[in-house]
Structures are given as structure tokens and as C-alpha cells.
N, C-alpha and C positions, 0 to 999 in steps of 0.2 A: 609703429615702433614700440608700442605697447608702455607708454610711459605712465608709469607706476611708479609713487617716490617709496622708497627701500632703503635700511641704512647699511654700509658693507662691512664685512666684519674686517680688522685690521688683521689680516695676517700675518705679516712680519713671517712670510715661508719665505727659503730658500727651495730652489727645484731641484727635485732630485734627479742625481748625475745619472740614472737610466731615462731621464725625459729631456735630459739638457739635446740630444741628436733626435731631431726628428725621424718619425717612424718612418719606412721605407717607401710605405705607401703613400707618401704626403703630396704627391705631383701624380699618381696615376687616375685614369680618369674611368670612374666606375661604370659598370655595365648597366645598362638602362634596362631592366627587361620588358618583353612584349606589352602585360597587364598596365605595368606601371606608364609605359609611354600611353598606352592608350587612355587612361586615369587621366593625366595631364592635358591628354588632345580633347578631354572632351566639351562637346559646346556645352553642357552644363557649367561650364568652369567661365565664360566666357567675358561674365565681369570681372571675374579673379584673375582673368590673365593677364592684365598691364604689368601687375606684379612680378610675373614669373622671369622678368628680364632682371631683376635686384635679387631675388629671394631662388633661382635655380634649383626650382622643388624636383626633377627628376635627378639631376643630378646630387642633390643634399640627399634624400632619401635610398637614392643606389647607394651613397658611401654610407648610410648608414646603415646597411644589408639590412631592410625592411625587407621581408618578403611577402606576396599574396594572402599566406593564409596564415601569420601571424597573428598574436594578443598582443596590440601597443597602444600603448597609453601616450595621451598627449598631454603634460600638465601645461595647466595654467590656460589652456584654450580661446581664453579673450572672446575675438573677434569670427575667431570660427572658419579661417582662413582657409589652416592647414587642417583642419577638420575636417571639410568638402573634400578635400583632395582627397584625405586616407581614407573616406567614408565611400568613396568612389573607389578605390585600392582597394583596401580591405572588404568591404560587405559581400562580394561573393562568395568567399573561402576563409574570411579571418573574422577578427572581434577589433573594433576600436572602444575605447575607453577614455573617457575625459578626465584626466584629474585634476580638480579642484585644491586651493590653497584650504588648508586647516584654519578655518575663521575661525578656532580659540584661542590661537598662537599667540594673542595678544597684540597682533600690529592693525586690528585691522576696529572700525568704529561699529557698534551694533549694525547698523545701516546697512555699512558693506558688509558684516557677515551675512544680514539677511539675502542681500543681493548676490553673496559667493552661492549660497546654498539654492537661490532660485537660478541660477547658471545651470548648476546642476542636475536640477529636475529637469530640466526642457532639453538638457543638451541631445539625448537620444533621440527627440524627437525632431529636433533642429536638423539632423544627420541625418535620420530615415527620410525623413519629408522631402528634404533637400535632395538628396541623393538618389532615390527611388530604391536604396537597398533594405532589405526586411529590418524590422525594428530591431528583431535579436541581435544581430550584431552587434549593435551598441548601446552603451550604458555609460554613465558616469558616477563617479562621488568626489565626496572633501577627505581631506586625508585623513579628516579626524574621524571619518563612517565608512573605512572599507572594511567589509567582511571578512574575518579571518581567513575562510576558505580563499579568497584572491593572493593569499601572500604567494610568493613562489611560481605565478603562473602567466606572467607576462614576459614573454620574447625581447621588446626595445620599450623604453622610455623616451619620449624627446622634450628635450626642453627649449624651446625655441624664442629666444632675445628677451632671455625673463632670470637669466641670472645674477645682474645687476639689481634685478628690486628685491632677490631674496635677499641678498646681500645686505641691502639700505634697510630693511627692514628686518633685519639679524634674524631671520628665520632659516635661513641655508641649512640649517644642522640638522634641525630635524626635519624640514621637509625632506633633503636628498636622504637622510634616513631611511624613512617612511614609504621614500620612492624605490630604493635599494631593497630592501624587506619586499616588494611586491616583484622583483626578476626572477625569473629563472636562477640554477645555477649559470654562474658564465654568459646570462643578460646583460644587454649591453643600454648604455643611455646615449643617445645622438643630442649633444650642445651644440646651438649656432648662438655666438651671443655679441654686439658691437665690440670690436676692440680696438682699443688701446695700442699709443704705440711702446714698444718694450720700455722705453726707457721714460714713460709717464711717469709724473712722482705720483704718490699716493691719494694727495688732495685733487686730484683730476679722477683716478679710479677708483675712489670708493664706492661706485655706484652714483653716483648723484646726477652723471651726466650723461648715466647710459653706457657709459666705455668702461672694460673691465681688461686688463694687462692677462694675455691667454698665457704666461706662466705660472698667476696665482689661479685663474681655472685650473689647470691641470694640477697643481699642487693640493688645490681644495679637494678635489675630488679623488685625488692617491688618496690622501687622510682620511677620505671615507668610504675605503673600501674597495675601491677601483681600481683598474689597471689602464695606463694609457693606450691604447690602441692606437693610434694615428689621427694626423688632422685632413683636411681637404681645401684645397685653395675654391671652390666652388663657389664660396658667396666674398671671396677677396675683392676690393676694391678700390684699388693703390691711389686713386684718385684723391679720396677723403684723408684729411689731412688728421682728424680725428684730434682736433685740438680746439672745437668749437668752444666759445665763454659760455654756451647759450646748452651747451650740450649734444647728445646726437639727434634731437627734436629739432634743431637748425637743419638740416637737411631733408628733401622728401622722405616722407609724403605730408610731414607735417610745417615742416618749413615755419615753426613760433619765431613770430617777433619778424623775420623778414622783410622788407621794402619789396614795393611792387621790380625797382631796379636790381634785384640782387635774384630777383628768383629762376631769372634765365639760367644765370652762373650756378647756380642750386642744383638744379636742372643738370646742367651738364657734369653735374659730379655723380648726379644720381646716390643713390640710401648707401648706409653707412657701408666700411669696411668691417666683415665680421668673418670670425674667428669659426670653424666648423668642426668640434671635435667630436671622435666616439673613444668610449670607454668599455670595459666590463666589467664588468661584478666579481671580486677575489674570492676567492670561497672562505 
């Protein structure tokens, strides 16, 4: 669940009356194509598959019209999860990218900048190795060392359950900047992030607890730049009550603080309810 403590920025937005009605597409259920199903079937994937019942990677990534031979960039890549996936997707025909947080941004201790930047160097090779696709494919950097020539040439952005810690750690501004500056015209950025339920007060959503209220995503992300395109019920999960004291680390796969008695009932709620949106790039 990628728990990273981040501080959120207050936003005090109201949502704008073109996002107050959910897009059209909000309930249809996206096309899976050939490549990508067969990405997801494959036994390469085979320890990562427990996952795909909580996290619905063919379905997230159809709504997030990923295609084969796209340039997408994954910020913030962690654990390398969804990196395997797109590195099996993509490497035929596309380029995956890892984007790294800006270790000068100030949130982060000498330590982990060194540790963001060694992410970085290995990640191509973490992918090719792993995946058996040609190294070319993929590369990464921090956003503080992408190449001018990259701005303007990536297809999607995803950010995937890491917009609560840009938040906690008031960097959201310029990273999604920095991240918007490297789309295409009319690229679009695919958000899955824990949510909140609407009517959380603030001191629950600021990021602290993993949960973020998806009308200040979508508000955050008009303000810079974007157009809402639609959400996707894909990774919904009506079960989670999304009011943990403990936060969304209370529920698998990490289940903190837990009793051996409580972990069945964990169990049957299964990983958080999160919010699955895409956007596009305004011109």
C-alpha cells in the first residue's frame, strides 16, 4: 500500500460544477485487448498474482486506454509491481519509464535521496531481467534529471496509490507539474488512489492515513492542468469502511498493529476502496 508518510496540502477546493456529474463512462466496463490479457496471464507474473483480485491490473489499465506500443511512465514505482506487468505490455512495441520522486524537493533525508536515485539506476534493468524484454525499452529517472528532449513524449502517466504521500509531503505541485510537462499534447495521467468517503472531514484526508476524498483529487488536478475524463469502479470496494484509526495499513496486505483474532475479518474485506481516475492534459 505503499505507505510513505507525505503531508497534504489543505485545499479548501470546492469541485467544479462540470465534475460535480460523473463522466458517462463511469460504470462501463473497458475492453481488455489481446496483448494485454495475455501480459496479465502470464506465468512470469505468477507470484504477482494473488494481487490481481484487489488491484484489477487488466481492467485499470484498459480504462486507462494504455496501449501496446505506447511511452508510459510509472511514477513512483516502489515495489516494481506494476512495473512487471507494463514491462511484459509494453516491451514488445512500446517504452516503459520509471519516474522517480525529485530527491531535492526537500521532503526527503540525504539517505533516501540516495536510495531514490539508486531506484533509478537499476530500474531498467530490474524490468529487462525480469521480463525477458530488450533493455531498450526501458529507462528511468528523478524528476529532478529528465532530459529536455523527453518533455512532450509520453502517451500516459500512472500514478498508482501514491497521491496521499505527495500530499503529506506538499510536493504534489511540482511533481504533477513536472509530470504534466513530460505528456504529449492531450496525455492523459491514470490515478488509483485509497479513498475516502465523501463526507470525511479533513483531519482524516490529509493524507496521513492513506485516504484521500476523490473530489479534492479531481479538483487538484483541474488546477493543474487537466481535464477530468471519467472514473472507473474497477478497483471499488464497498466493503472497507475507509474509517480505519490506524489508517488504510489496517487492512491487507499489511494489516499494522492487527491481533492474530482480527485478521480473518481483515481478510474478508480484502485491500482498500480506491478511487480509479483518468485525466488529460489541457493544452
Amino acid at each position: 500500500m505503499r505507505r510513505l508518510i507525505l503531508p497534504f496540502l489543505a485545499l479548501g477546493l470546492s469541485l467544479p460544477a462540470t465534475v460535480a456529474v460523473a463522466a458517462p463512462d463511469k460504470e462501463a466496463a473497458p475492453k481488455v485487448n489481446a496483448e494485454l490479457a495475455a501480459a496479465v496471464a502470464s506465468p512470469l507474473r505468477d507470484k504477482d498474482r494473488a494481487r490481481d483480485t484487489y488491484r484489477r491490473p487488466a481492467d485499470t489499465l484498459a480504462f486507462f486506454q494504455v496501449a501496446p506500443d505506447m511511452k508510459v511512465g510509472e511514477y513512483a514505482p516502489g515495489g516494481e509491481w506494476y512495473s512487471r506487468l507494463l514491462g511484459l505490455y509494453l516491451g514488445p512495441k512500446g517504452k516503459l519509464v520509471g519516474l522517480y520522486f525529485d530527491p531535492t524537493s526537500g521532503a526527503f533525508t540525504e539517505k533516501t535521496q540516495q536510495g531514490i536515485r539508486d531506484g533509478a539506476a537499476k530500474y531498467a534493468s530490474d524490468i529487462a531481467t525480469w521480463s525477458g524484454q530488450p533493455a531498450e525499452r526501458f529507462t528511468a529517472y528523478t524528476l529532478d534529471a529528465v532530459p529536455a528532449a523527453e518533455k512532450g513524449t509520453f502517451d500516459r502517466i500512472l500514478i498508482m496509490r501514491m497521491m496521499h504521500n505527495l500530499m503529506r509531503w506538499n510536493i504534489a505541485d511540482r511533481e504533477v507539474k513536472a509530470m504534466r510537462d513530460l505528456l504529449k499534447p492531450g496525455g492523459m495521467v491514470g490515478i488509483e488512489q485509497h479513498r475516502a468517503k465523501a463526507d470525511a472531514p479533513y483531519s482524516y484526508t490529509d493524507g496521513s492515513k492513506g485516504y484521500l476524498r476523490e473530489k479534492d483529487v479531481i479538483a487538484f488536478m483541474e488546477l493543474h492542468g487537466f481535464d477530468y475524463v471519467g472514473s472507473s469502479a474497477a478497483n471499488a470496494n464497498p466493503r472497507d469502511p475507509a474509517n480505519w484509526p490506524g489508517g488504510v495499513w489496517t487492512l491487507p496486505p499489511v494489516m499494522s498493529g492487527a491481533k492474530d483474532e482480527d485478521k480473518a475479518r481483515l481478510l474478508g474485506i480484502g485491500e482498500s476502496d480506491r478511487m480509479t481516475l483518468l485525466f488529460r492534459k489541457r493544452p
